[in-house]
MARGU-970627 format. One record per residue (C-alpha): residue in three letters; x, y, z. Coordinates in nm, 4 decimals, decimal comma. Example, Ala and Ser with C-alpha at 12.3 -4.5 7.8 and 13.67 -1.06 7.14 Angstrom:
2
   residuo          X          Y          Z
       ala     1,2300    -0,4500     0,7800
       ser     1,3670    -0,1060     0,7140
END
This chain:
301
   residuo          X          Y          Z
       unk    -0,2407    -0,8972     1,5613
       unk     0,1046    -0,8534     1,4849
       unk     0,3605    -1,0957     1,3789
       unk     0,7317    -1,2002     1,5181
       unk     0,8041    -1,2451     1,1712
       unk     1,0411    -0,9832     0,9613
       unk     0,8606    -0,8150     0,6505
       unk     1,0793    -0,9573     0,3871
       unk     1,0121    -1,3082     0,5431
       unk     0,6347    -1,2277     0,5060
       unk     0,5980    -1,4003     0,0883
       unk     0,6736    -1,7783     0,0739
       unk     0,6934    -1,9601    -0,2745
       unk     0,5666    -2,3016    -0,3452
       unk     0,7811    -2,5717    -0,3320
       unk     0,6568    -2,7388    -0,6161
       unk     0,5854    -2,5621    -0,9597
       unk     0,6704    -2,8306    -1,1962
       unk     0,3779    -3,0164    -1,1433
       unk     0,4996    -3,2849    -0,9472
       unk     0,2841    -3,4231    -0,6423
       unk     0,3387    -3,3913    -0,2726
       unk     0,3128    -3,0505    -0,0661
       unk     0,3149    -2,6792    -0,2023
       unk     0,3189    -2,4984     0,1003
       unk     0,2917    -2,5236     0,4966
       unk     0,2217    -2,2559     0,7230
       unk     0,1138    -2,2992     1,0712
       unk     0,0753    -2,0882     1,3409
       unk     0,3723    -2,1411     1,5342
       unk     0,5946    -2,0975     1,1827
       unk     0,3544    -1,7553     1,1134
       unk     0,4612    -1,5987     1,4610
       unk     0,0919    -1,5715     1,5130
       unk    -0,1597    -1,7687     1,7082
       unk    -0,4518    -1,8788     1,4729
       unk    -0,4217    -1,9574     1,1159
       unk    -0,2678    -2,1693     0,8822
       unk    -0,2588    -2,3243     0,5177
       unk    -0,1223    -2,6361     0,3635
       unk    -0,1531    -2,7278     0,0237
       unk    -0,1416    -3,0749    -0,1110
       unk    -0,1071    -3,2073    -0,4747
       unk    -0,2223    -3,5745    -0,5479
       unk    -0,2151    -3,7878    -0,8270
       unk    -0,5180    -3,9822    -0,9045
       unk    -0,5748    -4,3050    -0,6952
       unk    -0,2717    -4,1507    -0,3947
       unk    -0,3916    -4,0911    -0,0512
       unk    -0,2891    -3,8795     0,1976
       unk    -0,4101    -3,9056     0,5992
       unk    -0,4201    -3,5690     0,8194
       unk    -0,4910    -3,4880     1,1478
       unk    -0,6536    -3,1547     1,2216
       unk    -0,5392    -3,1743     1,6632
       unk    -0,6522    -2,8108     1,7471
       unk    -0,7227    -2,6784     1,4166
       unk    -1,0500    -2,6634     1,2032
       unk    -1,0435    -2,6906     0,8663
       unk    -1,2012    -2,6134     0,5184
       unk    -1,0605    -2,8694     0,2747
       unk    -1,0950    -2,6577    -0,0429
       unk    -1,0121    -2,8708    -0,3851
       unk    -0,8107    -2,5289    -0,5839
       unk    -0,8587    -2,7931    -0,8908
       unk    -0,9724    -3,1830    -0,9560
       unk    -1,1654    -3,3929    -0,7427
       unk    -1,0913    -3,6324    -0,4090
       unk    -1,2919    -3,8359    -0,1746
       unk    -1,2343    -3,7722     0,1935
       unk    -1,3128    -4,0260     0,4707
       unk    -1,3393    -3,9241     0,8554
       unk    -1,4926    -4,1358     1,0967
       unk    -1,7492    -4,3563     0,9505
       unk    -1,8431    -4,0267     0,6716
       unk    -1,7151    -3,9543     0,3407
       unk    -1,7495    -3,6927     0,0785
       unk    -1,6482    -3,6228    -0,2489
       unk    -1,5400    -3,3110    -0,3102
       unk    -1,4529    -3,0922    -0,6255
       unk    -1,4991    -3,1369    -0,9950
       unk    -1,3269    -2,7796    -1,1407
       unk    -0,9872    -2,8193    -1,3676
       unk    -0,8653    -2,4911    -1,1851
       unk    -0,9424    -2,2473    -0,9652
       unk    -1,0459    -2,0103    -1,2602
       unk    -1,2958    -2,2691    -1,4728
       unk    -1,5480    -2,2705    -1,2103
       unk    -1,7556    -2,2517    -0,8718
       unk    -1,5355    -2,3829    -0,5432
       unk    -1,6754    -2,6891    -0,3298
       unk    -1,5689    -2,7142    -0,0013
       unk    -1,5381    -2,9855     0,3116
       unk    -1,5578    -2,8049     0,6595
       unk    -1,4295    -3,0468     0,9607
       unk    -1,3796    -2,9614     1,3268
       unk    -1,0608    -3,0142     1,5341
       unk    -0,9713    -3,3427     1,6405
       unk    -1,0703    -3,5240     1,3284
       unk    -0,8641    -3,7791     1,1385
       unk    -0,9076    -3,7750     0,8125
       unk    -0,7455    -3,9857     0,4451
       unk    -0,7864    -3,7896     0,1392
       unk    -0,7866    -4,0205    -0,2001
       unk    -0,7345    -3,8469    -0,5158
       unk    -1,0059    -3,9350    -0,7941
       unk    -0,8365    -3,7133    -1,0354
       unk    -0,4949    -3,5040    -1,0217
       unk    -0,6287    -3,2538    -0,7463
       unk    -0,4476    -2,9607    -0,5203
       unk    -0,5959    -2,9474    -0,1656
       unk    -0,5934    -2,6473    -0,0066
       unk    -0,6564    -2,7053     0,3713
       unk    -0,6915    -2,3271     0,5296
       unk    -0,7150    -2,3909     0,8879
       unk    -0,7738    -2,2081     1,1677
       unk    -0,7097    -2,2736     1,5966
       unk    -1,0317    -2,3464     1,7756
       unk    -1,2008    -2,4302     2,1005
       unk    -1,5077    -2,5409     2,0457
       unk    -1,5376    -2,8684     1,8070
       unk    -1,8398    -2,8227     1,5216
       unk    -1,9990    -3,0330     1,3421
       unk    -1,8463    -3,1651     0,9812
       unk    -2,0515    -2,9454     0,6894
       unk    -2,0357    -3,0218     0,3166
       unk    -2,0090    -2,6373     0,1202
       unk    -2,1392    -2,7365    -0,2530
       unk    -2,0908    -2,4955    -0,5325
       unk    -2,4589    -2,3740    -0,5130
       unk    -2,4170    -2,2691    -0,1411
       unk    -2,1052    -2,0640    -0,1609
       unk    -2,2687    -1,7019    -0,2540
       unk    -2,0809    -1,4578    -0,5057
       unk    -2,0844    -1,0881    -0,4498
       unk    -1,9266    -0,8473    -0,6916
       unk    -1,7563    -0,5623    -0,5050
       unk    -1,6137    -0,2626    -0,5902
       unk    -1,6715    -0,0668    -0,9185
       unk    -1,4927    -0,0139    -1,2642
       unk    -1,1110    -0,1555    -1,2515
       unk    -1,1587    -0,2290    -0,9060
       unk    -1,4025    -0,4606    -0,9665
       unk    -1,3767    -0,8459    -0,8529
       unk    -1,5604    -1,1117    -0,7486
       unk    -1,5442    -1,2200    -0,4045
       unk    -1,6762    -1,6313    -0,3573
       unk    -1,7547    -1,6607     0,0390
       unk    -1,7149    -2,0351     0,1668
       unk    -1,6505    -2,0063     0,5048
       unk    -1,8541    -1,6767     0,6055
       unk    -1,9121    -1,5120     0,9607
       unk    -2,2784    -1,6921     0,9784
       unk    -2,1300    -2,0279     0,9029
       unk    -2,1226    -2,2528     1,2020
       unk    -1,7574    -2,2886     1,2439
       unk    -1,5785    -2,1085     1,5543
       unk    -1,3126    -1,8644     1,4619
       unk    -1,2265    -1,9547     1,0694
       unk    -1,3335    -1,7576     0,7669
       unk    -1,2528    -1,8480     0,4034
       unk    -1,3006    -1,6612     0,0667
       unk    -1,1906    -1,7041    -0,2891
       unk    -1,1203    -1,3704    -0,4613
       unk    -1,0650    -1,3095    -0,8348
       unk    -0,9009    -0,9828    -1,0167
       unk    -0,9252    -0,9643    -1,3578
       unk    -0,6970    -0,8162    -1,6140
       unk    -0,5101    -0,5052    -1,4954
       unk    -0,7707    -0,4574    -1,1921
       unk    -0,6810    -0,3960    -0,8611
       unk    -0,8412    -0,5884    -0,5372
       unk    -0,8444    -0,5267    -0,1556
       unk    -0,9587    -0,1625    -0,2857
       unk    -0,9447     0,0357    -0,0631
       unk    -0,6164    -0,0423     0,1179
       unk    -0,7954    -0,1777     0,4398
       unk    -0,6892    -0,3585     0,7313
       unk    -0,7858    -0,5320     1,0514
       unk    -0,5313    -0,5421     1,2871
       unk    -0,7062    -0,3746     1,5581
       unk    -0,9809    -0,4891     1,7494
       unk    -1,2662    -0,2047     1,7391
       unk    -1,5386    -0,3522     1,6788
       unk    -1,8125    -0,2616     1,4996
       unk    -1,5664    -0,0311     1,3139
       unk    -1,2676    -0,3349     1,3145
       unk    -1,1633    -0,6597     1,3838
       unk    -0,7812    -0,8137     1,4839
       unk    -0,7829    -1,0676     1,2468
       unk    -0,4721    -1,3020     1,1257
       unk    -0,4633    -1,3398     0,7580
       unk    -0,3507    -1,5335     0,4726
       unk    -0,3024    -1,4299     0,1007
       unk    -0,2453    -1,7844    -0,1468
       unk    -0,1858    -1,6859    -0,5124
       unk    -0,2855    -1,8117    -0,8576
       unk    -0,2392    -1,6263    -1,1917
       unk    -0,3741    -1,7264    -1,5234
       unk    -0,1576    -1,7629    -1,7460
       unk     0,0640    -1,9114    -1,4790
       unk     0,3314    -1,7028    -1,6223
       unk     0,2028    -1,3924    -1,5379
       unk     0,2678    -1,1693    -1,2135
       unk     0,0793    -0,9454    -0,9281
       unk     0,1777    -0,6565    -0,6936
       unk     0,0733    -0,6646    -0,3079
       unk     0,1362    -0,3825    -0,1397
       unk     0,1618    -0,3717     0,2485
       unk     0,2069    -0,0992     0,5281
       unk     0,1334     0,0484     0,8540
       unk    -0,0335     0,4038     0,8676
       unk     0,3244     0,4964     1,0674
       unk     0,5439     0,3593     0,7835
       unk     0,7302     0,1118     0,9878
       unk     0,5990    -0,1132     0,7718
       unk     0,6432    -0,0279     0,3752
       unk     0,6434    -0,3133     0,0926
       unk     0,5838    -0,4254    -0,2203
       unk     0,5828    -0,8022    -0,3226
       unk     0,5925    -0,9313    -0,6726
       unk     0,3411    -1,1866    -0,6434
       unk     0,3577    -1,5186    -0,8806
       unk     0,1680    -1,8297    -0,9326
       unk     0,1716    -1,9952    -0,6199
       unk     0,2739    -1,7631    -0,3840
       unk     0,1427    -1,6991    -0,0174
       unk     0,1804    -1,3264     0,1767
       unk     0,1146    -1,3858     0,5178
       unk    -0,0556    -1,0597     0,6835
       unk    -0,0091    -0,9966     1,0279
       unk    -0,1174    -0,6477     1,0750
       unk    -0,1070    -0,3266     0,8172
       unk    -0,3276    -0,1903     0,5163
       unk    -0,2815    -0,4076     0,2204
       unk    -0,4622    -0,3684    -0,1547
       unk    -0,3472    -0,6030    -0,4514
       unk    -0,3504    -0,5311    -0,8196
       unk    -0,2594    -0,7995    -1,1531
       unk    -0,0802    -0,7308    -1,4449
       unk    -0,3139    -0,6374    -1,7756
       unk    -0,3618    -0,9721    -1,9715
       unk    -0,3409    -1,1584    -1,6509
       unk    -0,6074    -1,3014    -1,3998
       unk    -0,5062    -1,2933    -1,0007
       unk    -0,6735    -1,5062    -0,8055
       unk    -0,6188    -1,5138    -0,4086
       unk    -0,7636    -1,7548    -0,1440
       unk    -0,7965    -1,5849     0,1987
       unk    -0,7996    -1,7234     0,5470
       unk    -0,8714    -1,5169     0,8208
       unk    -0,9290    -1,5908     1,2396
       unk    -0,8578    -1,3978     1,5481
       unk    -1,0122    -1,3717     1,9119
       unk    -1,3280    -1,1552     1,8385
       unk    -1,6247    -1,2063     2,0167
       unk    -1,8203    -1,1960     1,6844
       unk    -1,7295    -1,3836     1,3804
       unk    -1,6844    -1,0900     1,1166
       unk    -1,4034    -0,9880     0,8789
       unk    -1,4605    -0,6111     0,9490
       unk    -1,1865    -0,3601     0,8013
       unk    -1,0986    -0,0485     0,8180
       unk    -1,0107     0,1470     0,4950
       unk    -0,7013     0,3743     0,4839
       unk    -0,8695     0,7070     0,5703
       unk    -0,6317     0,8340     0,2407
       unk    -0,8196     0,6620     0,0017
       unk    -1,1527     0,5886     0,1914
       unk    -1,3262     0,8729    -0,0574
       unk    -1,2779     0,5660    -0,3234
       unk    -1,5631     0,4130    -0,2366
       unk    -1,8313     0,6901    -0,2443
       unk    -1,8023     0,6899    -0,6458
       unk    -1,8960     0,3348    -0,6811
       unk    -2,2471     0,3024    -0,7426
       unk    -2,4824    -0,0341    -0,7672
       unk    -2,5750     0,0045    -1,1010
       unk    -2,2219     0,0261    -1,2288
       unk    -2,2048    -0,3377    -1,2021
       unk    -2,5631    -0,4098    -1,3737
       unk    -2,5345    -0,7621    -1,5499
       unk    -2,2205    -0,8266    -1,4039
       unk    -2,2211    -1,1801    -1,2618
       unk    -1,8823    -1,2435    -1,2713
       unk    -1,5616    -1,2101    -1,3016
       unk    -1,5218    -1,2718    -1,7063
       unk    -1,7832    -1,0203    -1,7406
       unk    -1,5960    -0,7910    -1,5335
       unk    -1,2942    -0,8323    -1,7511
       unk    -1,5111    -0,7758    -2,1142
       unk    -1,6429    -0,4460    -1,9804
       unk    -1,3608    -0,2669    -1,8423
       unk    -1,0950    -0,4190    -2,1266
       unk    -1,2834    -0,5729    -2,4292
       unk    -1,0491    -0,7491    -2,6270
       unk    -0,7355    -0,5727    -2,4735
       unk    -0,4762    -0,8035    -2,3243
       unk    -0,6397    -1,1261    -2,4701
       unk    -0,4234    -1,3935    -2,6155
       unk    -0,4737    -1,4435    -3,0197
END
């Protein structure tokens, strides 16, 4: 899937990093120069409410931090509970297209709503913590942990969500994949988005993307509250030592089957025959991650 959109118009900031309430960031579709996915962000303050209508999109309301009740139809659910993304497990509100929805915060709380386009209308589905399952990929400092909300055997019809966390000095994405082509088994033309958080907010990330004939070439600083919107190309992500990256990823495209298979750079595809499964014994997430490959290197006194 490639994009209309120019490389260097590819990284949005938020609009809001003060703090203040209202919306962080928009993308749709039609502002993407793609055909599928999208993103908006929304702050709250406690006792606010916002209304939404999803038209042709469905949606994963994701709560990034605090908690809100959200009404549609005659249902309601309340969803969150973490301070931040990094202080604990994600809930999670799927809803099909052509819902109506109000959103009232119960706390200060940023609503991510990762959206994709759809043509068949699902049923709603409330994701608590204890059925999103974590899976700790890679090996060493390319080690993260990957929290799947939205995954291909979820009943939705083209959207697929994941959290993904880096910590300190690691690098993510590893190896440079992509999907851009559809090839399935080997890989599938997905759309995708990239939203950033860094802890401590002040810190900073490198995203690297490009196209196997170097059209395509670039590196993006990458700060809290960022968003990289990847069209087509290998991409692979890496945070500054003393820093934690976080990313939320939203992926759809036309595929017959619901998957978010990539295909590694054949370059650095070797990568991942010296990571073995017992590299990662008692690893359950990403903190531990971080105390085995840097101890107390790059931790604030």
């Amino acid at each position: 899937m490639v994009s209309s959109t120019a490389p260097a118009e590819l990284l949005l900031r938020s609009a809001r990093s003060d703090g203040s309430p209202g919306e962080l960031i928009n993308v749709t579709p039609e502002r993407a120069g793609w055909d599928y996915t999208s993103l908006f962000v929304q702050r709250l303050e406690p006792g606010a409410s916002w209304t939404y209508a999803t038209r042709d999109d469905e949606v994963a309301l994701v709560p990034l931090g605090g908690t809100c009740t959200v009404h549609s139809g005659k249902d309601s659910w309340t969803i969150g509970g973490r301070s931040s993304v990094f202080s604990g497990p994600p809930s999670a509100l799927y809803l099909p297209r052509d819902s109506e929805l109000s959103v009232t915060g119960e706390t200060t709380v940023e609503l991510a709503v990762c959206g994709a386009r759809a043509d068949q209308r699902r049923e709603p589905v409330m994701i608590e913590p204890k059925d999103v399952a974590v899976e700790i990929r890679g090996a060493g400092n390319a080690a993260r942990q990957i929290n799947h909300i939205i995954k291909p055997g979820f009943p939705a019809d083209r959207l697929l969500v994941v959290e993904v966390f880096t910590p300190s000095g690691n690098w993510s994405s590893y190896p440079p994949h992509k999907h851009d082509v559809s090839d399935l088994p080997a890989e599938a033309d997905l759309e995708e988005i990239y939203y950033y958080r860094i802890d401590p907010n002040d810190g900073f990330a490198f995203q690297r993307l490009y196209t196997g004939d170097g059209t395509v070439d670039e590196v993006y600083i990458i700060r809290d509250g960022d968003l990289l919107l990847v069209p087509e190309g290998y991409h692979v992500f890496a945070v500054a030592h003393g820093y934690t990256g976080y990313y939320l990823n939203i992926l759809a495209g036309n595929e017959s089957v619901r998957t978010m298979q990539p295909a590694d750079d054949p370059a650095y595809a070797w990568v991942r025959g010296t990571w073995r499964d017992e590299m990662n014994d008692g690893i359950h997430d990403w903190r531990d991650i971080e105390r085995r490959v840097n101890g107390a290197a790059g931790k604030r006194a």
